[in-house]
N, C-alpha and C positions, 0 to 999 in steps of 0.2 A: 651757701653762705659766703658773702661777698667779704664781710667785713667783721671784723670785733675790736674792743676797745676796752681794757679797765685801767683806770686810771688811778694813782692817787694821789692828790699834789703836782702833776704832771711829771712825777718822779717815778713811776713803773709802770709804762705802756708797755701794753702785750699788745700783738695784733696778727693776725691771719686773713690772708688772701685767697682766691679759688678763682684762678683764668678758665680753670672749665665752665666756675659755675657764670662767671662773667661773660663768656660766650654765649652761651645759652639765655639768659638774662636778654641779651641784645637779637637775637632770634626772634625771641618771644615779644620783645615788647616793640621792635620795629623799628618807625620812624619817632615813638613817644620813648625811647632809650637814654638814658642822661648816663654817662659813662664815669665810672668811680675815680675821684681825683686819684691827686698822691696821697700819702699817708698823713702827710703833715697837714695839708689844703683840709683833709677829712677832719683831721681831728680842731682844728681852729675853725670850721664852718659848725662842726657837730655841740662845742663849749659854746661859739655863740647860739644858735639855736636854743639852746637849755640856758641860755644867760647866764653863765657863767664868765664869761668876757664881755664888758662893754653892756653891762647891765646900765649903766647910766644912762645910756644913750636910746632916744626913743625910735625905732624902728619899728616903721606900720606894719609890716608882712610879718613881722613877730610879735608885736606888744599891741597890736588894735585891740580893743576890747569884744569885736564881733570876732576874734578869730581866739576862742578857749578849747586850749586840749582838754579832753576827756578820756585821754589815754597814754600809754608809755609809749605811743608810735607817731614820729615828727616825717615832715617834710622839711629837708636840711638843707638848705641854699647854696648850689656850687656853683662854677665860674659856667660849668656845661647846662646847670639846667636843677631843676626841684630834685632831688633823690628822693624818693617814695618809697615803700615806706621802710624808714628808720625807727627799729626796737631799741629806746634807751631808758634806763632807770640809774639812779641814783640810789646806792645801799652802804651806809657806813662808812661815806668819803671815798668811795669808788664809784666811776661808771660802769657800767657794764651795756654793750649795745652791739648790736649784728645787723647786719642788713641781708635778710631773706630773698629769695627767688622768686618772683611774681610771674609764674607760667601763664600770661595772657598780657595781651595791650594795657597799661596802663591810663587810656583815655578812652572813657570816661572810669575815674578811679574806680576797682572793684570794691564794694562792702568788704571789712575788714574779715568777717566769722568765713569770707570761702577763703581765703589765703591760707593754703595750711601751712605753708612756711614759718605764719607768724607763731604758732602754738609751738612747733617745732625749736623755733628758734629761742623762744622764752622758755620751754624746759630745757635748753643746753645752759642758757644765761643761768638758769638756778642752778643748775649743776655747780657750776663755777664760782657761784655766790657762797653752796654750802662748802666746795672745796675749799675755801678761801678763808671765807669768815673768821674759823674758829683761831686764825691768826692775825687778825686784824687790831689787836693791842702790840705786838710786837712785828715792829718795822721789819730789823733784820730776818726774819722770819716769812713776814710775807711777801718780801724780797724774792727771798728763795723761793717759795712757792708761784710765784708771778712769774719766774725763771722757767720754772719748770713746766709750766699749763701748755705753753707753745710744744713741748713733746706728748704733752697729756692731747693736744687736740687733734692729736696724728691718728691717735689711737678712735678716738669718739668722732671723728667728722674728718676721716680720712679724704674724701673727695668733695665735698661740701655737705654733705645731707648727713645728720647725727647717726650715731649708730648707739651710740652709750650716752647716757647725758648724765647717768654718775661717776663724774670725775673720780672720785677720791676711791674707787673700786677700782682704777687704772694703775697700770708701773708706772711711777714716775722719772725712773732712770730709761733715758732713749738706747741707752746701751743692754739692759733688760731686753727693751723690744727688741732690737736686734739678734739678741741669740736666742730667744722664743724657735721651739721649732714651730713650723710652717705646717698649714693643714689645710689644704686650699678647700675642703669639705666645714672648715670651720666658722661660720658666722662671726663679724666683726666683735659684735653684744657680748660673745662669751669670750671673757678675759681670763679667768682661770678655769682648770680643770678638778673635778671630784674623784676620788679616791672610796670605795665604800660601797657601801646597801645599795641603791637605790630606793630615793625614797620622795614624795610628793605632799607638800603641805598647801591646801586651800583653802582660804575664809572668804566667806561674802557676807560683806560688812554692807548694809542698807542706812541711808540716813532718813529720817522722817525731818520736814521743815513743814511749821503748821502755822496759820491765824487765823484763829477764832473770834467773835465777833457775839458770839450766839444768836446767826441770822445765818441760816445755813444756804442760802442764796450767795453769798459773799463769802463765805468763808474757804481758805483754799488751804491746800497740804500739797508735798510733791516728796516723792521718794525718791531718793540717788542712789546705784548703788556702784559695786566696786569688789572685782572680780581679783584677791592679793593669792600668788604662788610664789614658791620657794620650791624649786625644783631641785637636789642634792643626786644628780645621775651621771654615771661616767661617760666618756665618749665624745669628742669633737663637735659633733652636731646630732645629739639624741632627736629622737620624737618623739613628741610629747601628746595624746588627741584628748579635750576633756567636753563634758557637754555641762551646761547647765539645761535644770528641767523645771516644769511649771505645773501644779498641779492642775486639774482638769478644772476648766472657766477659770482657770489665772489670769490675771490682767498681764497683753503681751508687756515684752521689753520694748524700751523704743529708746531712741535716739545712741544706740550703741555706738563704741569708740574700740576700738582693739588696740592694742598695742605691734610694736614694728614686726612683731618677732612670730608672728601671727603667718602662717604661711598660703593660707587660701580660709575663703569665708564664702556662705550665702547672701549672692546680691543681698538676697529679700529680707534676710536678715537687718542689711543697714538700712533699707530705704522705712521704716518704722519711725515716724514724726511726731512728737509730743505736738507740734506745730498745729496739726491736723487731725481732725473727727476720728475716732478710733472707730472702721467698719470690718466686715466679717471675714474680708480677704488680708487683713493682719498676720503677719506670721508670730507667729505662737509656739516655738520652739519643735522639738531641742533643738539648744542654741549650741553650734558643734563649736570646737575651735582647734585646731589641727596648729600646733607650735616648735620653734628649735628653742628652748628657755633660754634667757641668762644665767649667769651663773647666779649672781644675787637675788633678793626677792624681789618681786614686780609686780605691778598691776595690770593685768591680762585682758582685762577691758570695764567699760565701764559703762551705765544705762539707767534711764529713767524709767518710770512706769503711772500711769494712771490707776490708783487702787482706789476702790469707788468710797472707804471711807477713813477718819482721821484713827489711828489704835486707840487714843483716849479723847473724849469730848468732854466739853466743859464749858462752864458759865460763871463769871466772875460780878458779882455785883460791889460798887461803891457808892458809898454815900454819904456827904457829909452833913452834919447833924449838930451844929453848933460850934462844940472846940472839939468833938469829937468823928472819926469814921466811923461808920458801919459797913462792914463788908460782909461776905459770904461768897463762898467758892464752893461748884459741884463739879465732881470730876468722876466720870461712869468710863470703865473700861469695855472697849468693845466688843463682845461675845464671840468674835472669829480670833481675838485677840490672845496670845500663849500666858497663862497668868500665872508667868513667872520670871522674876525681874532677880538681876544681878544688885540695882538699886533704882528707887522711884520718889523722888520727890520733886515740890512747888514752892517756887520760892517767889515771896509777894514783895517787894522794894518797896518804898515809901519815897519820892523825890522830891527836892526844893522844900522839907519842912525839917522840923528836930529832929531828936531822941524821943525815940518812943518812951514815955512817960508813965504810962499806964495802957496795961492791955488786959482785959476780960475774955475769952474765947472759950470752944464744945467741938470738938474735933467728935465724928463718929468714929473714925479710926486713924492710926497712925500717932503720931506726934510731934507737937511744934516748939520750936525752940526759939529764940532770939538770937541776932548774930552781937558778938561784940560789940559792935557799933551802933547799936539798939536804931539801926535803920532798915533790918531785912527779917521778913519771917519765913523760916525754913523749914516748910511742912514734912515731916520724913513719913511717907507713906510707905516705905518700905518694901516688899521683899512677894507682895501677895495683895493682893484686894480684895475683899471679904466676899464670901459666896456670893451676897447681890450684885456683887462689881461694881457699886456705887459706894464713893464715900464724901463728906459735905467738911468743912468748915464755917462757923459762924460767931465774928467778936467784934469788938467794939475796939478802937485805937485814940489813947488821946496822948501827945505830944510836948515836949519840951521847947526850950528856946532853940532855934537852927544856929551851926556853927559854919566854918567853914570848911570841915572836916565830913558833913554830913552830904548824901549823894546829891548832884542834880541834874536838870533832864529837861531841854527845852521843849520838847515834846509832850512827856510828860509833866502837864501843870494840872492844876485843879483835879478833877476828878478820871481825868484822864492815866489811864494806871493799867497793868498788864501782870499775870502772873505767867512764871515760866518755867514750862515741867523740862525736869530732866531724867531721864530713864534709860535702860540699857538691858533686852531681851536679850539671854545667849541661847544659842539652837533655835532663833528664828527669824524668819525674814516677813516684811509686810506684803510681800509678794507673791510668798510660796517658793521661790524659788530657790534652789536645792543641787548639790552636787554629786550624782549618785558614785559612789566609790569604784561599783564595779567598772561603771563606763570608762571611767578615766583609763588609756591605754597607752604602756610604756613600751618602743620598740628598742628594747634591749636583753640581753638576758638573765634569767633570774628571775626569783621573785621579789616584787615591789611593794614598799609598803605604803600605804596609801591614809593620807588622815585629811577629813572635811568637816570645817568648822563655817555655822552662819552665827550673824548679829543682827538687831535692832536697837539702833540709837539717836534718838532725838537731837536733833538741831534747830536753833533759834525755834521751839515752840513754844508761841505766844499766846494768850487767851488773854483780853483786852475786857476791859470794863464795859459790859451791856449799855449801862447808866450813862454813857461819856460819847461825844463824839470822836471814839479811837482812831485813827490811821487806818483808810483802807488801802487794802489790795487785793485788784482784781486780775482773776484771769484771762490775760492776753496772747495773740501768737508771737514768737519772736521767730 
């Protein structure tokens, strides 16, 4: 990392430079190299860029209409030449912006998704946003903390590349570091040491994103999940080995991400692409992961998977009927599906009309409520789905005058309407995938206690009105 910058008012610039990494920068990019001003040149090139100075003024290489960011990353105009590419964001009256390492030629610019600098660099930027933030009402205060971040980034991006990107996990006294003893076996990441048991906490927390359509040609779902450990073991740089497992014809993992702290991995492991036709030379675990933990909790990696179908399906009909809706919702839980919910329910919105005025409704099971604002119905399906694993609602909706108070939705107009489940499986994942206790292996001594927990939890899942010409979305490769 070349550069950083948080501002506020132009009254507390922080900033950090890396001549190594600036060497290397010019290696790599050649004759297409544009070389980093001074500090001042950067930061009055980087305010106007973001138009912050001299927003009046119309400049074509900045204000064309054919030239729209669609991202936090600029090309920043210096006296040597385009800087390529600049991570900047605006959060709470501060900038926050780094300029990452682009290991290859810069002409013709590489697609953003291979740079992994940029990912790198936007989780140190957050770091520093959450360090920071929770003192951004008082001045004097994040005074101090702006003071301070310049010894906090010694610690976390010693020689340019992150090692910690949770700031506020750091000593913030440089004179701390200083008398820290020295472990040259010790990994930058672990900033404190444990004292105690040993002991290993794992959750694999799975999110489900769904839209439904009830046109099962069109309708798509995607699973994410996410590998969190809290490792609490003595010793400068423990080992840590865990596997996750899949049961037998599980859908593989794909598009796996590790974490730094990750010490070696199976090629075959990463090369698994949602991108691409899933054929029978797929690797399909166990997925090993051989680690030196942080001290803190972390996420150990993270992965997609293609699971051939949605945990709940459903069908949402609307229809309007004079001054009134008629609607009806079927919602069948899926038989490989664990039918047991921490909580489950459908919440039906009502957009751009009144107060629901009158409602008549037959719920087969569960129960519905009205929210305060007599603009949402909140089906509480609860806890359990009935032996059939189907359950229906069906009523009728008629409305009062609309206020300004009441929701709206330029999307949603006329019969165009969505409902949207919310639910939370504990002890299951949609994947199968599982962390068997015993595998997990501590190289230390003593015995270790070991605890693994999974999840299932819905994200933006939508079921869209049959009846209406909904929003689609299809699946693409990216």
């Amino acid at each position: 990392w070349e550069k950083m910058h948080s501002i506020k008012r132009l009254l507390f610039p922080c900033h950090r430079r890396y001549p190594t990494v600036e060497i290397r920068a010019e290696s790599f990019n050649g004759s297409t190299h544009v070389p980093v001003p001074s500090d001042s040149a950067f930061l009055k090139a980087l305010l106007f860029e973001l138009r912050l100075i001299d927003d009046h003024i119309f400049v074509e290489h900045r204000d064309t209409c054919t030239r729209i960011n669609h991202s936090s990353v600029y090309s920043v105009r210096t006296e040597g030449g385009d800087l390529w590419p600049v991570l900047a964001f605006q959060k709470s009256g501060l900038i926050y912006a780094c300029l990452p390492l682009v290991e290859e030629t810069l002409e013709p610019r590489p697609p953003l998704l291979t740079i992994s600098g940029l990912s790198q660099g936007l989780a140190l930027l957050l770091g520093i946003v959450d360090y920071i933030s929770p003192s951004r009402k008082n001045e004097a205060e994040m005074s101090a903390k702006i003071g301070q971040l310049r010894n906090l980034l010694i610690q976390a991006c010693p020689l340019g590349t992150p090692l910690n990107t949770n700031i506020r996990s750091l000593n913030s006294s440089f004179d701390d570091i200083q008398e820290m003893p020295t472990d040259e076996n010790q990994p930058a990441w672990r900033s404190n040491t444990y004292k105690g048991k040993p002991q290993v906490n794992v959750c694999i927390t799975e999110k489900v994103k769904c839209m439904q359509y009830d046109k099962r040609d069109v309708d798509t779902w995607q699973v994410y999940g996410a590998v969190n450990c809290k490792c609490d073991i003595e010793g400068s740089a423990p080992n840590v080995t865990l596997s996750l497992n899949l049961p037998t014809n599980g859908p593989p993992l794909q598009d796996i991400v590790v974490h730094h702290c990750v010490t070696s991995v199976d090629p075959a492991m990463l090369m698994s692409s949602s991108a691409e036709p899933l054929d029978d030379s797929v690797y399909n675990g166990p997925y090993k992961f051989p680690f030196i933990p942080p001290s803190d909790s972390f996420n150990l990696c993270y992965y997609t998977s293609q699971v051939p179908v949605p945990p709940i399906l459903g069908c949402y009909q609307l229809i309007e009927e004079g001054s009134q809706l008629k609607i009806t919702v079927n919602l069948k839980l899926h038989e490989s599906i664990k039918n047991s919910f921490e909580y489950c329910e459908a919440r039906i919105p009502f957009f751009n009309r009144g107060p629901i005025a009158q409602l008549e409704y037959k719920v087969s099971y569960g129960q519905l409520d009205l929210s305060r604002e007599k603009s949402l119905l909140v089906w509480v399906i609860g806890q359990k789905f009935p032996k059939s694993l189907e359950v229906s609602l069906a009523g009728t909706v008629s409305f009062g005058t609309a206020g300004k108070e009441h929701p709206t939705d330029y999307v949603c107009t006329g019969n165009t309407a969505y409902v949207k489940l919310y639910f939370r499986i504990p002890d299951f994942t949609l994947t199968g995938c599982y962390v068997d206790q015993h595998s997990v292996q501590i190289f230390v001594p003593g015995k270790s206690k070991i605890t693994a927990s999974r999840e299932l939890i819905s994200s933006d899942y939508y079921i869209w009105n049959s009846k209406a010409p909904a929003p689609m979305v299809y699946k693409t490769s990216f």
